[in-house]
N, CA, C and O atoms as CSV, one atom per row, in Angstrom:
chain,resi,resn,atom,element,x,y,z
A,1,UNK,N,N,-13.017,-1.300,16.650
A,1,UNK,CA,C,-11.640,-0.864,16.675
A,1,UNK,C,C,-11.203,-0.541,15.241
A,1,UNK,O,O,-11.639,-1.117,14.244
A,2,UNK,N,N,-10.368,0.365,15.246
A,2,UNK,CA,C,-9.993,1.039,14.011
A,2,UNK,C,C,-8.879,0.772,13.816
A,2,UNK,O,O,-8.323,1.087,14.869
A,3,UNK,N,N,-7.508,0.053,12.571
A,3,UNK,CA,C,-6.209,0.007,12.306
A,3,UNK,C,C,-6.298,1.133,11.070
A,3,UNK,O,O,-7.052,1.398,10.133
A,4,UNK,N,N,-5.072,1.620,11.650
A,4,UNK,CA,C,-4.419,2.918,11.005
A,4,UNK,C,C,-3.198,2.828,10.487
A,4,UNK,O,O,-2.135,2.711,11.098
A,5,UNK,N,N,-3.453,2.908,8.917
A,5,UNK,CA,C,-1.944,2.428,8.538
A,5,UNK,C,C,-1.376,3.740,7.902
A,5,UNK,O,O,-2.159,4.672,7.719
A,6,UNK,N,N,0.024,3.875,7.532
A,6,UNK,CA,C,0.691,4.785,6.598
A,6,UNK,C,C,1.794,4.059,6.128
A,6,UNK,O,O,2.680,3.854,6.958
A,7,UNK,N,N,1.942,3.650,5.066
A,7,UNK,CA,C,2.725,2.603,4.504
A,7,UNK,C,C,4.009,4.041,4.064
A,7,UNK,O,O,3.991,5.271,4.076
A,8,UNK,N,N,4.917,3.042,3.743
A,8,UNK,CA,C,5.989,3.707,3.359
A,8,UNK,C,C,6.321,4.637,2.311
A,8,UNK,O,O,6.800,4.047,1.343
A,9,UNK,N,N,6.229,5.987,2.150
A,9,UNK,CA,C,6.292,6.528,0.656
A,9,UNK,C,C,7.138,6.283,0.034
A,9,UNK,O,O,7.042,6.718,-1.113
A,10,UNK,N,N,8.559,5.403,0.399
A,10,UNK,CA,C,9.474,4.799,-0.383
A,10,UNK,C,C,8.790,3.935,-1.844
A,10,UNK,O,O,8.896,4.067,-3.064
A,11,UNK,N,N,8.380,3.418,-1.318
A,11,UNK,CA,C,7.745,2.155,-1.902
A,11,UNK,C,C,7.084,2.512,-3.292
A,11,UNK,O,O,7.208,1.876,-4.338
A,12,UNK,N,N,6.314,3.733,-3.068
A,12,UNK,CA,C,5.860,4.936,-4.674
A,12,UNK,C,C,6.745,5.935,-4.870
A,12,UNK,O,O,6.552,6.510,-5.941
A,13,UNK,N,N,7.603,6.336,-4.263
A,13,UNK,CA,C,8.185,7.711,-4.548
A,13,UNK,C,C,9.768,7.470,-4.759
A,13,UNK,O,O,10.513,8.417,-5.013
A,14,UNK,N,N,10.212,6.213,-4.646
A,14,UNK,CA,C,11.709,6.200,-4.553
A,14,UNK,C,C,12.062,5.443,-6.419
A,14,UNK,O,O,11.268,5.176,-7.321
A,15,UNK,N,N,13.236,5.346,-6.362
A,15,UNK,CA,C,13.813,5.659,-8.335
A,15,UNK,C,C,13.665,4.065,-8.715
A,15,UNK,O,O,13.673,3.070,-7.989
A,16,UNK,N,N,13.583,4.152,-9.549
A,16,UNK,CA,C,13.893,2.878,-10.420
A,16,UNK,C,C,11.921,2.598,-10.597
A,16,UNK,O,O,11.072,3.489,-10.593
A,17,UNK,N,N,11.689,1.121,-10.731
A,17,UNK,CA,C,10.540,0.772,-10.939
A,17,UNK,C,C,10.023,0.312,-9.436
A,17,UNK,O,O,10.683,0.132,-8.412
A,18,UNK,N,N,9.029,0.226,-9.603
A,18,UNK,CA,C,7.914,-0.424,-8.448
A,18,UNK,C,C,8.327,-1.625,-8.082
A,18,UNK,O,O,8.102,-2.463,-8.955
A,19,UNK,N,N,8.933,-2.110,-6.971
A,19,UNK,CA,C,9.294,-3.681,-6.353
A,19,UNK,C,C,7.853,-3.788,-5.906
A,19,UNK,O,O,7.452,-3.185,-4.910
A,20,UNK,N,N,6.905,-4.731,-6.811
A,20,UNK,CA,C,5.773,-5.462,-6.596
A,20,UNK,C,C,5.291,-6.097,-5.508
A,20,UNK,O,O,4.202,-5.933,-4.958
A,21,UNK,N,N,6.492,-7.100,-5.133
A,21,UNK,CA,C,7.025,-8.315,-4.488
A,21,UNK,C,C,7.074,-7.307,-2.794
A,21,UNK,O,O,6.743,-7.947,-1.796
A,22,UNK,N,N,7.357,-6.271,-2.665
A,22,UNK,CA,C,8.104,-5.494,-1.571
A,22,UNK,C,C,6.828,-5.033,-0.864
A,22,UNK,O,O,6.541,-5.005,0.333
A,23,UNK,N,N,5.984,-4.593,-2.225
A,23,UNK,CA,C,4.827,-3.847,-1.908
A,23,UNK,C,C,3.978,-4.209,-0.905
A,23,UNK,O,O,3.546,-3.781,0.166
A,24,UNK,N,N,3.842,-5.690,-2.048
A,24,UNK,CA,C,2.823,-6.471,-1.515
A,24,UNK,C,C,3.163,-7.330,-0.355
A,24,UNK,O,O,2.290,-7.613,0.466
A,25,UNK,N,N,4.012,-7.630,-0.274
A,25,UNK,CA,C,4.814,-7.844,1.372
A,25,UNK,C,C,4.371,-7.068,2.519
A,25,UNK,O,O,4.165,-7.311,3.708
A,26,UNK,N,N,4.289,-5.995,1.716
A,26,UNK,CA,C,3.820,-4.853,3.047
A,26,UNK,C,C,2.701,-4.660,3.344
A,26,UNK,O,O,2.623,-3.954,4.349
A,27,UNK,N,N,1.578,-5.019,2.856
A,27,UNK,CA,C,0.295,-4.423,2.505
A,27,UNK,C,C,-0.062,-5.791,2.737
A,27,UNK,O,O,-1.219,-5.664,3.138
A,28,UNK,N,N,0.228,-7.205,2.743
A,28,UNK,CA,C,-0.111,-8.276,3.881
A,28,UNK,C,C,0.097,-8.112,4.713
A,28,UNK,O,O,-0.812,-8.413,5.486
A,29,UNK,N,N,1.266,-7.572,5.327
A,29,UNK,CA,C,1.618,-7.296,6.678
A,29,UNK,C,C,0.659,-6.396,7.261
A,29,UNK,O,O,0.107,-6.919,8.230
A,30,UNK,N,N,0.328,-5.414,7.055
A,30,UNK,CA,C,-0.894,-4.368,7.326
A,30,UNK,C,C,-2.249,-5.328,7.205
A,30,UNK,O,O,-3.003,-5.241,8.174
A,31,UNK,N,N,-2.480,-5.844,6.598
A,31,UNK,CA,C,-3.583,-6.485,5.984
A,31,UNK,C,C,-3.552,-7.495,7.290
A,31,UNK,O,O,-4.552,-7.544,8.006
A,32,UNK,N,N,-2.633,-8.133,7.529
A,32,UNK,CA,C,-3.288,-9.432,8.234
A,32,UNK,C,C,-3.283,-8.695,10.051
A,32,UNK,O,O,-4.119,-8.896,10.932
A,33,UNK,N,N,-2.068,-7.865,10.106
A,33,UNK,CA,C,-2.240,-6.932,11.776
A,33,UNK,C,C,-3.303,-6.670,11.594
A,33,UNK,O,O,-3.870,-6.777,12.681
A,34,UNK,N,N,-4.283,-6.244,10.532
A,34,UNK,CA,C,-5.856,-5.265,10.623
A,34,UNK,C,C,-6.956,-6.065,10.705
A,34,UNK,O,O,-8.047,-5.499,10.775
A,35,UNK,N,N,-6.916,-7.222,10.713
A,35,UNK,CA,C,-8.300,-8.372,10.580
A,35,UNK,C,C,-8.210,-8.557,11.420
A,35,UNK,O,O,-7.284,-9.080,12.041
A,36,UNK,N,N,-9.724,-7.962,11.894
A,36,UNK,CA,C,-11.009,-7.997,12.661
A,36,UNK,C,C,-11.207,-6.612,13.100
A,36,UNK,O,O,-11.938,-6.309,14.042
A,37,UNK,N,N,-10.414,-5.627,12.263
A,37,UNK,CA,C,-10.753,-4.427,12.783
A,37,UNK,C,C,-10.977,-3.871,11.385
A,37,UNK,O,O,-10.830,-4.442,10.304
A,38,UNK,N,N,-11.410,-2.485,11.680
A,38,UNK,CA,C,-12.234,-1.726,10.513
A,38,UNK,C,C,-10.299,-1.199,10.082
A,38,UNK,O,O,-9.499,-0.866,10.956
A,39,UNK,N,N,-10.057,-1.248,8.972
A,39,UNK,CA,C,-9.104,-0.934,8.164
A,39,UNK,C,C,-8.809,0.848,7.710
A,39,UNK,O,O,-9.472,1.573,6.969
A,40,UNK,N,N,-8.108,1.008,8.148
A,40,UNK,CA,C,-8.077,2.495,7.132
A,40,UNK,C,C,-6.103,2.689,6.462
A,40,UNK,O,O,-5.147,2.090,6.956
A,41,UNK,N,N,-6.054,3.473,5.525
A,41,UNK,CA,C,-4.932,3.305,4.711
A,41,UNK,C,C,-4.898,4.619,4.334
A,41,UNK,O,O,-5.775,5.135,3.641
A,42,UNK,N,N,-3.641,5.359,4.877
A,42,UNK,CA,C,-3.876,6.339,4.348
A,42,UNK,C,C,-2.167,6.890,3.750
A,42,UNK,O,O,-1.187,6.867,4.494
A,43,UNK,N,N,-2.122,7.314,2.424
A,43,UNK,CA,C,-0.582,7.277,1.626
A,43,UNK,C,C,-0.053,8.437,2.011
A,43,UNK,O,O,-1.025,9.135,1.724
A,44,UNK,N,N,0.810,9.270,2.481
A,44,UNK,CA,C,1.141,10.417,2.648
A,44,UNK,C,C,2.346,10.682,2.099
A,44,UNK,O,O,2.950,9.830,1.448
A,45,UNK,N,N,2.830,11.948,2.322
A,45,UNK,CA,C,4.070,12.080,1.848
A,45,UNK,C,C,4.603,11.394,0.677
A,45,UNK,O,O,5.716,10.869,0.670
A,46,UNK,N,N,3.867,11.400,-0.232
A,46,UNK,CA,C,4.107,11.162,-2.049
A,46,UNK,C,C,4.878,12.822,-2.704
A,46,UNK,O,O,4.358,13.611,-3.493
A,47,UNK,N,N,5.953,12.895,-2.174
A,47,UNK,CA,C,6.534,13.700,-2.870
A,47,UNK,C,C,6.443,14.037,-4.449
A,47,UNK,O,O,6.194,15.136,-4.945
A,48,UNK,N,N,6.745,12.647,-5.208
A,48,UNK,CA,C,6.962,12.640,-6.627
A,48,UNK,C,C,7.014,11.397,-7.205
A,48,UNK,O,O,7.984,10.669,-6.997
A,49,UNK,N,N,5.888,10.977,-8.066
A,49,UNK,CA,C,5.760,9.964,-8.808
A,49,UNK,C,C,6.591,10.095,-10.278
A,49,UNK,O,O,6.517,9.385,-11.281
A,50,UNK,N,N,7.571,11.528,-9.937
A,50,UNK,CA,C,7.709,11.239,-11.438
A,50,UNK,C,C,6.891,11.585,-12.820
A,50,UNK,O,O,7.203,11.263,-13.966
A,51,UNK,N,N,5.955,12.203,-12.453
A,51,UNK,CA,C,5.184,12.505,-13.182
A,51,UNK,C,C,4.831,11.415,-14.195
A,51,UNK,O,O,4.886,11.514,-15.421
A,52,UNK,N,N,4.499,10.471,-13.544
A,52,UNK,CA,C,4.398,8.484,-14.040
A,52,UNK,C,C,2.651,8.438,-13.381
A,52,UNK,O,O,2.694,8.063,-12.210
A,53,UNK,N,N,1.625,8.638,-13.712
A,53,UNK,CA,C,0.446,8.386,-12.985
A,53,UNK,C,C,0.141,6.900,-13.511
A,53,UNK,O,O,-1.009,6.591,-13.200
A,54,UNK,N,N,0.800,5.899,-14.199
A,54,UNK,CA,C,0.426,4.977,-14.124
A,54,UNK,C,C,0.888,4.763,-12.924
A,54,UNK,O,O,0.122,4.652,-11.968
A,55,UNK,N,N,2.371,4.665,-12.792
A,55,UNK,CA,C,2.984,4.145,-11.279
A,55,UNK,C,C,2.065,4.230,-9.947
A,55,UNK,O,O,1.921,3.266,-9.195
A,56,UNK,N,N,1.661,5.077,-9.810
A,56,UNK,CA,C,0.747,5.547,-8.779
A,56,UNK,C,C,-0.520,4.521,-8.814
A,56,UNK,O,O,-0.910,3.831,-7.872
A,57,UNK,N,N,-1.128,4.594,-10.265
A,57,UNK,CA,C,-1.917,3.241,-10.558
A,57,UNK,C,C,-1.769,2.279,-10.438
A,57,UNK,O,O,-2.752,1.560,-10.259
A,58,UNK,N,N,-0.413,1.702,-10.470
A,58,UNK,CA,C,0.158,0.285,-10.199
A,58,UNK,C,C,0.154,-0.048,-8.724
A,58,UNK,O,O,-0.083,-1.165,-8.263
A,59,UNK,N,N,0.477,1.175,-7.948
A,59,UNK,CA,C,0.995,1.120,-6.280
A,59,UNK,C,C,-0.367,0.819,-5.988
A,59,UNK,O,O,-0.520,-0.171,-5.273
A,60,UNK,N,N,-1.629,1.554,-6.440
A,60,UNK,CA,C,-3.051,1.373,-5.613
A,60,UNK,C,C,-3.284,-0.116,-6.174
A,60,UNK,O,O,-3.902,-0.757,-5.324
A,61,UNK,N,N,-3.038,-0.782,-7.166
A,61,UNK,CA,C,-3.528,-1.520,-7.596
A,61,UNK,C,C,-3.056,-2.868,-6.757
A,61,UNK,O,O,-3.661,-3.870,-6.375
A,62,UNK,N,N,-2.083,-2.545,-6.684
A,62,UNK,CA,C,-1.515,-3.313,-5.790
A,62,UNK,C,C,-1.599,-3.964,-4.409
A,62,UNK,O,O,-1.379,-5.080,-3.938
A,63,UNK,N,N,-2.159,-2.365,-3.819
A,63,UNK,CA,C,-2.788,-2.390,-1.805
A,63,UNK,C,C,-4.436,-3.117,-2.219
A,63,UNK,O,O,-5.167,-3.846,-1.548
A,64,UNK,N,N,-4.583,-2.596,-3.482
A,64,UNK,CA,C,-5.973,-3.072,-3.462
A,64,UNK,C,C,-5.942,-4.472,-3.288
A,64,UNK,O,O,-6.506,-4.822,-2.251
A,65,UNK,N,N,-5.510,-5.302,-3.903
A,65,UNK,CA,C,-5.116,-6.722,-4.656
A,65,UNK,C,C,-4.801,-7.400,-3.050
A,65,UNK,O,O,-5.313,-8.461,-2.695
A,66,UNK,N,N,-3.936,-6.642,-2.233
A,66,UNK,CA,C,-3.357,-7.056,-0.667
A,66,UNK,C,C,-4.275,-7.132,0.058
A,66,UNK,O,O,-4.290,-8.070,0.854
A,67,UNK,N,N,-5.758,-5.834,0.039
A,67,UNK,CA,C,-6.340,-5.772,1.046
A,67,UNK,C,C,-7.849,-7.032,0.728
A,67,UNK,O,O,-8.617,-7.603,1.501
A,68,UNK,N,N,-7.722,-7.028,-0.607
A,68,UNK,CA,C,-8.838,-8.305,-1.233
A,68,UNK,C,C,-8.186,-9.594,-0.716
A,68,UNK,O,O,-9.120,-10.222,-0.217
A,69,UNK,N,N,-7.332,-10.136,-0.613
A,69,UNK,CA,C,-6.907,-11.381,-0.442
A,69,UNK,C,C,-5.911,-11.880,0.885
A,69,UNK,O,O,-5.301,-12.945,0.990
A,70,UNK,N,N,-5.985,-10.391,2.143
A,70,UNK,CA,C,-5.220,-10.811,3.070
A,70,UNK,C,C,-6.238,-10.183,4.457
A,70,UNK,O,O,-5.983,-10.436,5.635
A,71,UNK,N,N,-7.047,-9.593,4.130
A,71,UNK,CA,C,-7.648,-8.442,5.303
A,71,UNK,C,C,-9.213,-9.383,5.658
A,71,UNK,O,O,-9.917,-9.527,4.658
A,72,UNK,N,N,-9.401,-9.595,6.105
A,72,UNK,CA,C,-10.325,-10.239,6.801
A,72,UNK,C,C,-11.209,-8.949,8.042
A,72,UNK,O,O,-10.686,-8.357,8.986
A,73,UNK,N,N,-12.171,-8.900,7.716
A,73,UNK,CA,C,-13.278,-7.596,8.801
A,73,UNK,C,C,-13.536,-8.423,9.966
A,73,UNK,O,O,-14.204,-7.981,10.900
């Protein structure tokens, strides 16, 4: 079985800085619905980072960090 996620483009694309705390809230939530199934993640609708490619670095760094310590195969 396959979980299919599309997380919120708010979360990278909306003003101010990156809510960490929000992120990663979300990306357990995905993370723990997806254990025992094959995981897939896919970001869409990224309008505009702002032309900030760390930000974008921070957001992956982040799902990464969620899917290491909440996702179980």
């Amino acid at each position: 079985m396959v979980y299919y996620s599309k997380p919120r483009a708010e979360f990278v694309t909306g003003d101010g800085p990156l809510d960490d705390a929000a992120i990663t809230a979300s990306f357990k939530g995905i993370c723990e619905a997806a254990s025992g199934c094959l995981l897939e993640i896919a970001q869409r609708e990224v309008g505009t980072i702002f032309g900030d490619l760390e930000r974008g670095r921070r957001y992956v760094r982040l799902a990464r960090e969620a899917v290491d310590a909440f996702w179980r195969p």
